[in-house]
C-alpha positions as CSV (number, residue, x, y, z in Angstrom):
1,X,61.5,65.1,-37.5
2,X,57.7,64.5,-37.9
3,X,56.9,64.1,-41.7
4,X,53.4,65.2,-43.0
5,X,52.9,61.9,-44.0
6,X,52.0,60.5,-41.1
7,X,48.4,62.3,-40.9
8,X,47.7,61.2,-44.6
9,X,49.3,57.2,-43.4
10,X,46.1,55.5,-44.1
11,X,45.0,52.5,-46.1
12,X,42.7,53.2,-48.9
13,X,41.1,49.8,-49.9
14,X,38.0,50.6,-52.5
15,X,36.9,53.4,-54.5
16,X,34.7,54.9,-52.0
17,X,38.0,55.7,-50.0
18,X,39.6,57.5,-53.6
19,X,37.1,59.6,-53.3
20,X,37.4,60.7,-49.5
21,X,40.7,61.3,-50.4
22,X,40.8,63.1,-54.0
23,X,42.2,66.1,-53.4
24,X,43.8,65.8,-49.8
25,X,47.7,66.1,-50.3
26,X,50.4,65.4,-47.9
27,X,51.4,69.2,-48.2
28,X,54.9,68.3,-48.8
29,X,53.8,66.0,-52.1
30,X,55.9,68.9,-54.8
31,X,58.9,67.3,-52.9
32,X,58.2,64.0,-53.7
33,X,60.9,62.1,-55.6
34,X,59.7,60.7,-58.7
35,X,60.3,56.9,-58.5
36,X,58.9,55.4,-61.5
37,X,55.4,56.6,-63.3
38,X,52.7,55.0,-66.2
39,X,51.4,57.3,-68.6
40,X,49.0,55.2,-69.4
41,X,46.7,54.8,-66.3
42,X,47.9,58.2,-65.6
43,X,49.9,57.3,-62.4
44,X,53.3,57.3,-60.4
45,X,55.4,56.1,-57.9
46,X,57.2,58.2,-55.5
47,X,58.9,58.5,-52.3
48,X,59.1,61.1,-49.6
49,X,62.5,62.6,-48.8
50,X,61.9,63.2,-45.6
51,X,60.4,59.4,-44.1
52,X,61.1,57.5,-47.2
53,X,57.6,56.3,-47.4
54,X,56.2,55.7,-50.7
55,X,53.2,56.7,-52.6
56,X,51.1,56.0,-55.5
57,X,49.5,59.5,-57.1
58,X,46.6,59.3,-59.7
59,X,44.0,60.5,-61.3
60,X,41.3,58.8,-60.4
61,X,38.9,59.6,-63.0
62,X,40.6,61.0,-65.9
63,X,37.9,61.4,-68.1
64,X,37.3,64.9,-66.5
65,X,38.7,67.9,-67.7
66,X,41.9,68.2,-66.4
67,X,42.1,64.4,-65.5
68,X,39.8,65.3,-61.9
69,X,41.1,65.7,-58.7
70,X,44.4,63.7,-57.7
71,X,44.6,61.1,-55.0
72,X,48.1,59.9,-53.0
73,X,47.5,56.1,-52.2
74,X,49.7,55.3,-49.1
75,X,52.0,51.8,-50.5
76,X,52.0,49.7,-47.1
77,X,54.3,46.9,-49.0
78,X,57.6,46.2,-48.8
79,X,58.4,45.9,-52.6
80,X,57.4,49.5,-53.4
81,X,58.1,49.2,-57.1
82,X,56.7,45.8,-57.0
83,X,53.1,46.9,-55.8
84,X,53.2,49.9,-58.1
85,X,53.7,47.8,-61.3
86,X,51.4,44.6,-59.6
87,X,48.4,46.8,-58.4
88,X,48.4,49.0,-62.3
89,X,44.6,48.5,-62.7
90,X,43.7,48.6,-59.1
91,X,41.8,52.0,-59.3
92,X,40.3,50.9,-62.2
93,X,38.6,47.3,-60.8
94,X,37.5,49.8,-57.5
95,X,36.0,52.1,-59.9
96,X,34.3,49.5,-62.0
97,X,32.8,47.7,-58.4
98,X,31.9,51.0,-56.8
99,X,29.7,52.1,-59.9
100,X,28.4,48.4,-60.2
101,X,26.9,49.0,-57.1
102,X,25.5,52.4,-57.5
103,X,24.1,51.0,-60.9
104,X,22.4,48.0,-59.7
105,X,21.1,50.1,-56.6
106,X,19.0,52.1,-59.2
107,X,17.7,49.5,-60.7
108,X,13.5,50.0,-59.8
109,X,12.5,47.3,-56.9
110,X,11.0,43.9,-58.1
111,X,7.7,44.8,-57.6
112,X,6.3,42.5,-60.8
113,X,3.4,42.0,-61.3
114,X,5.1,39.9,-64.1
115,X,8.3,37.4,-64.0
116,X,11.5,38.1,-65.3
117,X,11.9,37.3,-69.3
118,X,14.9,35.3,-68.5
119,X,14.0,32.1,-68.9
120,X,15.8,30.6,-66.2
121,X,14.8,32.9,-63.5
122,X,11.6,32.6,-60.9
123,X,12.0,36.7,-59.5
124,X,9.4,38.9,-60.5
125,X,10.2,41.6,-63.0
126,X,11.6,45.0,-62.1
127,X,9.1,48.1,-61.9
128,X,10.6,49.4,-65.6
129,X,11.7,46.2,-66.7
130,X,11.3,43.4,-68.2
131,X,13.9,41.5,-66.2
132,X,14.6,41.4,-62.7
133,X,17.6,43.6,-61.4
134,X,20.2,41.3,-62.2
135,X,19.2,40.1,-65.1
136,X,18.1,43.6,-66.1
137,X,22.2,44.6,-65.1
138,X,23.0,41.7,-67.2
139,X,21.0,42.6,-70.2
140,X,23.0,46.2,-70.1
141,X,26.3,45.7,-69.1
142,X,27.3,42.3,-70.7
143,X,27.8,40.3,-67.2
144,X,26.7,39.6,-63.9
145,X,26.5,42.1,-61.4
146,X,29.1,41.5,-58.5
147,X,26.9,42.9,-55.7
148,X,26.1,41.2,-52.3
């Protein structure tokens, strides 16, 4: 018997891939068994009945009203419980790294015509800055931007 899971059977690896998939449920997800759940980030384990697969479902961004949209994270690993209880801030570190970069991308170009206040640092001053982007980034959020 073909379960629905198998159109949903795909990896999600970053935060951009939550948010493809917020709302898209496996149309058999009310008959999920309930394996093991955390109030606190909001999450749980469960398992299909029908191809025993498991799943992690959470609200990705439960600041909203009505914690936002829900997302079912396929669990590829062997150790089901294991990766549920291991991976407990995952969505949180995408999260964190996917805004990073939308942050940092709106930084204003280093256009100067000054140099960056830091000290330490030879790039020219951002557009409505004083610093350059990442020492601007640094200056608000308290640590290095982890962009490429």
């Amino acid at each position: 018997m073909r379960c629905d899971c198998d159109e949903h059977w795909i990896p999600i690896t970053n935060f951009a891939g939550v948010q493809v998939r917020s709302g898209i449920l496996p149309k058999k997800h009310l008959n999920f068994e309930m394996v093991a759940s955390d109030s606190a980030y909001l999450r749980a384990l469960l398992r299909c009945p029908v191809c025993s697969r498991h799943w992690i479902r959470q609200y990705p961004m439960p600041e909203l009203q009505g914690s936002g949209p829900l997302v079912f994270i396929p669990v590829f690993a062997e150790d089901a419980r294991a990766h549920f209880d291991a991976t407990r801030t995952e969505m949180q570190a995408w999260r964190e790294s996917f805004e990073d970069l939308g942050f940092y991308r709106s930084i204003s170009p280093e256009t100067g015509p000054g140099k960056c206040r830091d000290s330490s640092c030879d790039r020219l001053r951002s557009k409505y800055s004083v610093f350059c982007r990442r020492h601007h980034f640094r200056n608000l959020k308290g640590r290095d931007p982890q962009v490429p």
